[in-house]
C-alpha positions in Angstrom: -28.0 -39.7 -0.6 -27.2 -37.3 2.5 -23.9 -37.9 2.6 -24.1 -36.9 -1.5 -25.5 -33.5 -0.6 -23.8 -32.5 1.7 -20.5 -33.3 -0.5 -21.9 -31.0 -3.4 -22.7 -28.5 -0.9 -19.3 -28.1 0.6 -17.5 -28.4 -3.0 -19.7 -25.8 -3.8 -18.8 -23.9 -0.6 -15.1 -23.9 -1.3 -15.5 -23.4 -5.2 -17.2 -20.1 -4.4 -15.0 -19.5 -1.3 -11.6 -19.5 -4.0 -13.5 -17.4 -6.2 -13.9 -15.1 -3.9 -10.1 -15.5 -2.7 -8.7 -14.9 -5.9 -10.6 -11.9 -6.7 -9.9 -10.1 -3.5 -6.3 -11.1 -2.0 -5.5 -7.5 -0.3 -4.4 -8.3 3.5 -7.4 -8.6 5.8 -6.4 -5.6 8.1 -3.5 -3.0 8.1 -1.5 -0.5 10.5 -4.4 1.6 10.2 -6.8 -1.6 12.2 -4.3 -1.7 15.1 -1.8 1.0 16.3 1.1 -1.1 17.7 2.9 2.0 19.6 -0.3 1.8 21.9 0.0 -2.1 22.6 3.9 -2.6 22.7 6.4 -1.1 24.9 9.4 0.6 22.9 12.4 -1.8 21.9 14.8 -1.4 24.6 17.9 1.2 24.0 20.6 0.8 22.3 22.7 1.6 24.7 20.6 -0.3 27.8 21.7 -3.6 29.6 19.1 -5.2 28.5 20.2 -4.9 25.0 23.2 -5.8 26.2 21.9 -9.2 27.7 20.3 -9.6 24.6 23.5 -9.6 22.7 25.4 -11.8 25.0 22.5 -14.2 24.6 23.1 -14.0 20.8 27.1 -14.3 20.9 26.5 -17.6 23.3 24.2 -19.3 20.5 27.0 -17.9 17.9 29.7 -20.4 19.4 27.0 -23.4 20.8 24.3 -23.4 17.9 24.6 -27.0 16.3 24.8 -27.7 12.0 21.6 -28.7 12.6 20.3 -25.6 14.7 21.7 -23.7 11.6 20.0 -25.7 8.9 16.6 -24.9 10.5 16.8 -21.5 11.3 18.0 -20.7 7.4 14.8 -23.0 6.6 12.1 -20.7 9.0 13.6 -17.6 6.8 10.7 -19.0 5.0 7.1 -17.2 5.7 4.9 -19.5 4.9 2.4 -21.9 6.9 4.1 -24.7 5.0 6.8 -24.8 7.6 4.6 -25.9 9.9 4.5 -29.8 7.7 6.6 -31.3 10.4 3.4 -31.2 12.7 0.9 -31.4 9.9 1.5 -34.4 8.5 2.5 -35.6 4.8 -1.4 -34.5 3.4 0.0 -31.0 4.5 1.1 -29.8 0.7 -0.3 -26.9 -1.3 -0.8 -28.7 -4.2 -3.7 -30.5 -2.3 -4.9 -27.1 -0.6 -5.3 -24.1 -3.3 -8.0 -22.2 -0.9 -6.0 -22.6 2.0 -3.1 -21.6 0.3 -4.9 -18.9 -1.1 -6.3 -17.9 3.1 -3.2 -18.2 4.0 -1.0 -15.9 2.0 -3.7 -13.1 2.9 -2.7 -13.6 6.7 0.8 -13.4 6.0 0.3 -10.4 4.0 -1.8 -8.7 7.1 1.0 -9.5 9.0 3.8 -7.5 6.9 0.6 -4.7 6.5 0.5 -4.1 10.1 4.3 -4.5 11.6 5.6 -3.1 8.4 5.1 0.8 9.4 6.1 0.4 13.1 9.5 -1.1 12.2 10.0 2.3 10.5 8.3 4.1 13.8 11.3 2.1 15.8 14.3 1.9 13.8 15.9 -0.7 16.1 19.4 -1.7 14.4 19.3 -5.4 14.2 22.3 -7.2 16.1 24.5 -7.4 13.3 24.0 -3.5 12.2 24.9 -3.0 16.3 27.7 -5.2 17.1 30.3 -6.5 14.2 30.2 -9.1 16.7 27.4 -10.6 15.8 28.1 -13.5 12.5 24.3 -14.4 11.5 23.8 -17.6 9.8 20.8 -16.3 8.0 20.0 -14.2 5.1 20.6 -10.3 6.6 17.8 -8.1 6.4 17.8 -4.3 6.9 14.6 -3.4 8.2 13.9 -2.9 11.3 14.4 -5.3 14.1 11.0 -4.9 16.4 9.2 -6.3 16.4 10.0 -9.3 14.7 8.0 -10.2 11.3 9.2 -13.8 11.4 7.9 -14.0 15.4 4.2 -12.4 14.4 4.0 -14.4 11.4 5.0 -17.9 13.2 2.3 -16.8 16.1 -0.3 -15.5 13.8 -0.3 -18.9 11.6 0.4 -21.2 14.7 -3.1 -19.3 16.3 -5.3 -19.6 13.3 -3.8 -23.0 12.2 -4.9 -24.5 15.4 -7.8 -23.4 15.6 -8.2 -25.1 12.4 -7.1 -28.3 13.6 -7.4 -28.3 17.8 -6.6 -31.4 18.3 -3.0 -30.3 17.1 -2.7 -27.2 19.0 0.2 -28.0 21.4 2.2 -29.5 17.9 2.0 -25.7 16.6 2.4 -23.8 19.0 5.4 -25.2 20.1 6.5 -25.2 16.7 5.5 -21.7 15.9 7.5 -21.1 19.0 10.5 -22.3 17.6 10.0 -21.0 14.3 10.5 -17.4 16.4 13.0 -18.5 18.2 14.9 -19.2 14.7 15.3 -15.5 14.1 17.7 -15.4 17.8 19.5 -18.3 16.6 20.2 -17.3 13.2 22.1 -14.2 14.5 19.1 -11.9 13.1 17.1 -10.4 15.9 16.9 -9.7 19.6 15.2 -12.0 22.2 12.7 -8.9 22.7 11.8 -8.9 19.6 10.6 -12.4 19.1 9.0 -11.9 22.5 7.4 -8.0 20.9 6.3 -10.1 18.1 4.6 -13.2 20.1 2.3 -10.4 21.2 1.5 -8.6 18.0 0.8 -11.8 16.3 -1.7 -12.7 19.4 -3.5 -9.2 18.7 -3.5 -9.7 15.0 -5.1 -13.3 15.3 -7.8 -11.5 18.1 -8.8 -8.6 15.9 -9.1 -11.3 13.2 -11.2 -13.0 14.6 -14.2 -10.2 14.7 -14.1 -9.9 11.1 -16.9 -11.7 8.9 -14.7 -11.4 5.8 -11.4 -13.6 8.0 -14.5 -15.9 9.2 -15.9 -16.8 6.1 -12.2 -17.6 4.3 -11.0 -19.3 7.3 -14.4 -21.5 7.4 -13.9 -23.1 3.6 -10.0 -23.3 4.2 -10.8 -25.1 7.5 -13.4 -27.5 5.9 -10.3 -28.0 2.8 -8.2 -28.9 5.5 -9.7 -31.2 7.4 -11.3 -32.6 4.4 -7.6 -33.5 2.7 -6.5 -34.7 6.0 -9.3 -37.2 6.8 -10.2 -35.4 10.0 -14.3 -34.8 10.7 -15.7 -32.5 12.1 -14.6 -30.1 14.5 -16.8 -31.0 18.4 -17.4 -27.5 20.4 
């Protein structure tokens, strides 16, 4: 009988929790939360060594990156925590997971809301708009390059991810990791970028974290999760 209640209750839990998803699906925070110019140091200059180094570190991948190195770095153009199924597991499917789906699109929404407006502030040409040189194997984007969106949002959904499921932390955050990483191989960013957006995705996860709204959506999406994929309860 226990077991029975406490089954309706958290059915009930997550029934209201998507409800309340679906009615309200604006990002969680925006630039207007955190002020980025005030936490990161400026890209480095066009015209500075280390942008140089950078480039040189992008022209070596150009002529050493594998097929295989290729195929995944077009794959991570994806922003989505379903690129993170490699580490997950075969439950890991949205089909199974409409309010974490739903949780999860809102924190890759307040991602864009808060690096949006300071790739405008920066302006940094991305390699291929700086060298003709530069061949990316990826689709070619013309925002800014810093910080990197891909980086924050691979950070971002590697922090709150594993703190869904700890006892896969060091799977995801080596693969979010990589999933940054992507953006150098593919021809498409700078190595400061991906390391600018590491950080921002760290303070967006943090500030997160405060908020009762975040809480209460990452709770039922949390209790989903673990639900689908046979894992009990998390032990403080």
């Amino acid at each position: 009988m226990r077991k029975l209640i406490t089954s309706s209750l958290i059915l009930s839990f997550l029934t209201c929790s998507g409800a309340v998803l679906a009615r309200d699906e604006q990002p969680f925070i925006t630039a207007k939360e955190i002020n980025l110019s005030m936490l990161l140091p400026p890209p480095p200059a066009n015209d500075s060594m280390q942008t140089k180094k950078e480039l040189a570190e992008i022209l070596k991948l150009q002529v050493t990156r594998t097929p295989e190195m290729v195929a995944r770095a077009k794959a991570d153009e994806a922003e989505n925590v379903w690129r993170f199924a490699d580490v997950m597991g075969p439950k890991f499917k949205p089909e199974q997971l409409p309010v974490f789906t739903q949780f999860f699109e809102r924190v890759v929404d307040t991602e864009g809301a808060v690096v949006d407006p300071y790739k405008n502030v920066w302006k940094r040409p991305r390699p291929p708009m700086y060298s003709d040189l530069v061949k990316p194997s990826v689709t070619v984007s013309h925002s800014g390059s810093y910080p990197s969106g891909h980086s924050t949002d691979a950070t971002l959904m590697g922090i709150v991810l594993s703190n869904m499921v700890p006892e896969k932390r060091a799977e995801i955050m080596a693969r979010a990791a990589e999933y940054g990483n992507n953006r150098v191989v593919g021809g498409i960013h700078f190595r400061s970028d991906i390391d600018a957006g590491r950080i921002t995705g760290t303070v967006i996860a943090a500030r997160l974290q405060t908020r009762d709204d975040f809480n209460a959506a990452f709770e039922a999406a949390r209790i989903e999760l673990r639900g689908v994929m046979g894992l009990g309860p998390v032990s403080h």
